[in-house]
C-alpha positions in Angstrom: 0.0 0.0 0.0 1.8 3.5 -0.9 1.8 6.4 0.6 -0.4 9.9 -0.2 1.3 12.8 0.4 -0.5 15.6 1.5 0.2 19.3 2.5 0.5 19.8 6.4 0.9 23.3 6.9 -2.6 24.9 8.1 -1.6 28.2 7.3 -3.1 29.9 9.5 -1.3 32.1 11.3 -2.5 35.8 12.4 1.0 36.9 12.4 3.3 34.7 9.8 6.8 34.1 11.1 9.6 34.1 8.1 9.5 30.0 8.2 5.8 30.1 7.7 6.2 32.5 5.2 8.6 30.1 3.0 7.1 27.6 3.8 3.5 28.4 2.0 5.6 30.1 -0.7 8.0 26.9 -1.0 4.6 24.4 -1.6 3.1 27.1 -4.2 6.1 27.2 -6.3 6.4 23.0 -6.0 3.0 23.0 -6.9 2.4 26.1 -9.8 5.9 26.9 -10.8 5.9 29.9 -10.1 8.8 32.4 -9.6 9.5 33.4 -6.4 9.7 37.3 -7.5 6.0 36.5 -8.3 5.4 35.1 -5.3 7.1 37.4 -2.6 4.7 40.9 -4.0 2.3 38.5 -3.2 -0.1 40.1 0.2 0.0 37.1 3.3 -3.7 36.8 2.3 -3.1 36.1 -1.5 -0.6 33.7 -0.5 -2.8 31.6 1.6 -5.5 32.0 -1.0 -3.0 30.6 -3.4 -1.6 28.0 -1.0 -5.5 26.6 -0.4 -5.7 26.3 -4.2 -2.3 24.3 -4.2 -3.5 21.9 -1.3 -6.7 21.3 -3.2 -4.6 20.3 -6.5 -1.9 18.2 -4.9 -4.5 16.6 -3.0 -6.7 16.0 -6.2 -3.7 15.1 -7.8 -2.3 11.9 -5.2 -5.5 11.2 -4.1 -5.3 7.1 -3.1 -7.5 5.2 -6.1 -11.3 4.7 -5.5 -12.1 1.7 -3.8 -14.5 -0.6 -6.0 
């Protein structure tokens, strides 16, 4: 039986500390490719937007097969 990943990191934090700050940018980049230029004029509230959004397609993404 393998493993499915999935994303950890709540995100929410009132007040992001640097780590959770790379950390939320680290998984959108792995996720969308994006570059981190891109990523850091990003607003803490776009970036957890953004993060939700790469949660919900890593998740979709290794989700474990459908039992039949």
């Amino acid at each position: 039986m393998g493993h499915h990943h999935r994303f950890f990191y709540d995100g929410q934090h009132a007040q992001p500390d640097r780590a959770s700050i790379e950390q939320i940018i680290a998984d959108i980049a792995f996720v969308f490719h994006w570059r981190l230029a891109d990523l850091l004029a990003m607003e803490w509230e776009e970036l957890l937007m953004w993060r939700g959004l790469a949660i919900d397609r890593w998740n979709q993404v290794n989700a474990p097969p459908p039992h039949k």
